[in-house]
C-alpha positions in Angstrom: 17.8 -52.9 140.1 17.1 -54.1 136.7 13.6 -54.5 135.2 13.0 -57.9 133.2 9.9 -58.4 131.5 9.3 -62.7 131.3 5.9 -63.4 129.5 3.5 -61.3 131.1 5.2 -60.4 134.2 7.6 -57.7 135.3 10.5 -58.6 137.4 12.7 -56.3 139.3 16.2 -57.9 140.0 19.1 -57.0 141.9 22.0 -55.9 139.3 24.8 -55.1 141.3 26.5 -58.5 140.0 26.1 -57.5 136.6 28.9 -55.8 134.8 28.1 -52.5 132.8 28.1 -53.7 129.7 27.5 -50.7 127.4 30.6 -49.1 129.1 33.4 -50.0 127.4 33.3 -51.3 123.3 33.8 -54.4 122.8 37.6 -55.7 122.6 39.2 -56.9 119.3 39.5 -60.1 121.2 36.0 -60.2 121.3 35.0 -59.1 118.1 37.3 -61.8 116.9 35.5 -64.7 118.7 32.2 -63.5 118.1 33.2 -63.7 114.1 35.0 -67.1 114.4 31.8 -68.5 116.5 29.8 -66.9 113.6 31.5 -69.0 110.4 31.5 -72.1 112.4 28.1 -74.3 112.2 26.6 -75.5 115.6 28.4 -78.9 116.0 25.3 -81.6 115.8 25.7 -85.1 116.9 26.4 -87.0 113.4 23.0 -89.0 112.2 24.2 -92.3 110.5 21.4 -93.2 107.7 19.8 -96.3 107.8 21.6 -97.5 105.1 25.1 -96.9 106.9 24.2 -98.9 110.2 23.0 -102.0 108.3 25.2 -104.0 105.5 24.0 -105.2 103.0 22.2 -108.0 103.1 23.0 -109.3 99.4 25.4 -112.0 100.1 24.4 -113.3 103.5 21.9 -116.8 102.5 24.5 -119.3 102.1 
């Protein structure tokens, strides 16, 4: 059983589907992606400014 504190509530949970993770040290594999995932910024949808989406309207009142 594994004891999980959420807020202000104690919650015992079965762990026998969790793998010990203090076990073994982590692989170079591992250690690897966790740097690579570390350099690289969270991909965010682009944002277009206002000025990209509408064209100029210099030329338009022929």
């Amino acid at each position: 059983m594994v004891t999980v504190r959420h807020k202000d509530r104690i919650l015992t949970r079965d762990a026998s589907h969790l793998k010990p993770v203090l076990a073994l040290p982590p692989s170079y594999d591992d250690i690897v992606r966790q740097e690579i995932a570390a350099h690289q910024p969270v991909q965010q949808p682009l944002k277009r400014s206002s000025r990209e989406r509408k064209p100029p309207r210099k030329y338009d009142n022929d």
